[in-house]
C-alpha positions as CSV (number, residue, x, y, z in Angstrom):
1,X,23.9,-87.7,-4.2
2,X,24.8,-89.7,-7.4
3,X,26.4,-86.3,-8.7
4,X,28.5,-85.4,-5.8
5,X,29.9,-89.4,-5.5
6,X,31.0,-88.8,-9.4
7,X,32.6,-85.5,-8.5
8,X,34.5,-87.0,-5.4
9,X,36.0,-90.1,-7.4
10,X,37.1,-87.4,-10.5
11,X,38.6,-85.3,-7.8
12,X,40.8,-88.3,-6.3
13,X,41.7,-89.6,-10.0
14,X,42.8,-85.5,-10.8
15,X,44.6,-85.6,-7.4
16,X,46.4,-89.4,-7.9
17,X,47.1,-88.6,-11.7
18,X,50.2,-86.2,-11.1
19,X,51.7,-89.0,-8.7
20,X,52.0,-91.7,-11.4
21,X,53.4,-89.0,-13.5
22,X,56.3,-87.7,-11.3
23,X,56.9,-92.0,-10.2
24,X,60.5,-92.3,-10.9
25,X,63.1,-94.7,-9.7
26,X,65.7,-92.7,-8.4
27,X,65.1,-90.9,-4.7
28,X,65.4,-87.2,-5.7
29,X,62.8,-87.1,-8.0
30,X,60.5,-89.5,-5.6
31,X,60.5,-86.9,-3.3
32,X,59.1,-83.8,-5.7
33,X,55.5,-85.4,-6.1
34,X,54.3,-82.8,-3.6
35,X,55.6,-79.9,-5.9
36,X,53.2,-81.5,-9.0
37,X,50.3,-81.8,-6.7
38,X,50.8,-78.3,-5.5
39,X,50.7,-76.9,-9.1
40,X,48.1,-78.8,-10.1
41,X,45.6,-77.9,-6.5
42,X,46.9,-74.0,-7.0
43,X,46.1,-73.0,-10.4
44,X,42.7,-75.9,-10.5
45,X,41.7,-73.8,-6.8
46,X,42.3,-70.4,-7.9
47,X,40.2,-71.6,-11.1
48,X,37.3,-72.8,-9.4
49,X,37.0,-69.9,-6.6
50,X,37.6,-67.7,-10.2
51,X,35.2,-69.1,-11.8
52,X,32.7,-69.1,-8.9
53,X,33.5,-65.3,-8.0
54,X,32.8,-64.4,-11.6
55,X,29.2,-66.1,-11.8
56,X,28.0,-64.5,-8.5
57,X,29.0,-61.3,-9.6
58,X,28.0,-62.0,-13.1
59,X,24.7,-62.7,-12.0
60,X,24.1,-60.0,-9.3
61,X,24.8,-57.5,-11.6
62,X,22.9,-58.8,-14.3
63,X,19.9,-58.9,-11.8
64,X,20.7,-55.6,-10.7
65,X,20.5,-54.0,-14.3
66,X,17.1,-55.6,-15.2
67,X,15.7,-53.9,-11.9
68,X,17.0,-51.0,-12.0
69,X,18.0,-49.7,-16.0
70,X,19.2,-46.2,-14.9
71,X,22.1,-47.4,-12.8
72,X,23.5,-49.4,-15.6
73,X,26.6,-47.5,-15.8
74,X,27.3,-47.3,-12.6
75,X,26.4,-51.2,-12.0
76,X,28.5,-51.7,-15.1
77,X,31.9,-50.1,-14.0
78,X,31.6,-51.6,-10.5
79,X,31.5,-55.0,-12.4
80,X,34.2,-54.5,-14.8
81,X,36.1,-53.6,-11.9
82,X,35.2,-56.9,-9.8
83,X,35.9,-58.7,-12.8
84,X,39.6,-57.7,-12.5
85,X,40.2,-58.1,-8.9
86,X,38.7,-61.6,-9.1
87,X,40.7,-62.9,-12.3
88,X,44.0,-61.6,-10.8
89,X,43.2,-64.9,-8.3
90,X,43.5,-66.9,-10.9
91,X,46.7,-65.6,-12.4
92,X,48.3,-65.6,-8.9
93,X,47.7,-69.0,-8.6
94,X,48.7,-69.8,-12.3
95,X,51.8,-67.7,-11.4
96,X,52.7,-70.2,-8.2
97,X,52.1,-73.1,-10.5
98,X,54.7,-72.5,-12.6
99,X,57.2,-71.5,-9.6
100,X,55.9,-75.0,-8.5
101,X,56.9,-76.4,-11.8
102,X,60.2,-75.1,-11.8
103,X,61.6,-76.5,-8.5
104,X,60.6,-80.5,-10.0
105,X,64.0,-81.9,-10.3
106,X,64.6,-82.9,-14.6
């Protein structure tokens, strides 16, 4: 329980820290703190899902290839394969990060 408090107060710090960095004085650039959070939540989400994705299907096939050694290859190319599919998550949300970035006002 002590772990998952921790995690909840690091997520609300990550989630507060891009609003003290967009606070500005003038009205155009006080209204863009949603574009920062978005960047930040897309490419941190696709991350975590990523990286979550990888481990189960890490794992599975790892477990799959000690019980079975003769469908290594086939086991193997599957994975690779997976691997792909499930990184291209994380680039697509790296990729509407930086559209994200792009529309904060200078």
């Amino acid at each position: 329980m002590r772990t998952l408090a921790r995690l909840v107060l690091w997520s609300a710090v990550f989630a507060v820290a891009p609003l003290a960095a967009l606070a500005a004085d003038d009205a155009a650039s006080a209204s863009s703190w949603g574009y920062g959070l978005g960047a930040g939540l897309a490419v941190g989400l696709a991350g975590l899902g990523c990286g979550i994705g990888q481990g189960l299907t890490a794992g599975n096939t790892t477990a799959g290839i000690a019980r079975n050694p003769g469908a290594a290859g086939s086991m193997f190319t599957n994975f690779i394969l997976g691997m792909v599919l499930i990184e291209s998550i994380a680039i697509y949300g790296l990729v509407i990060g930086f559209m994200l970035v792009g529309k904060i006002p200078a």
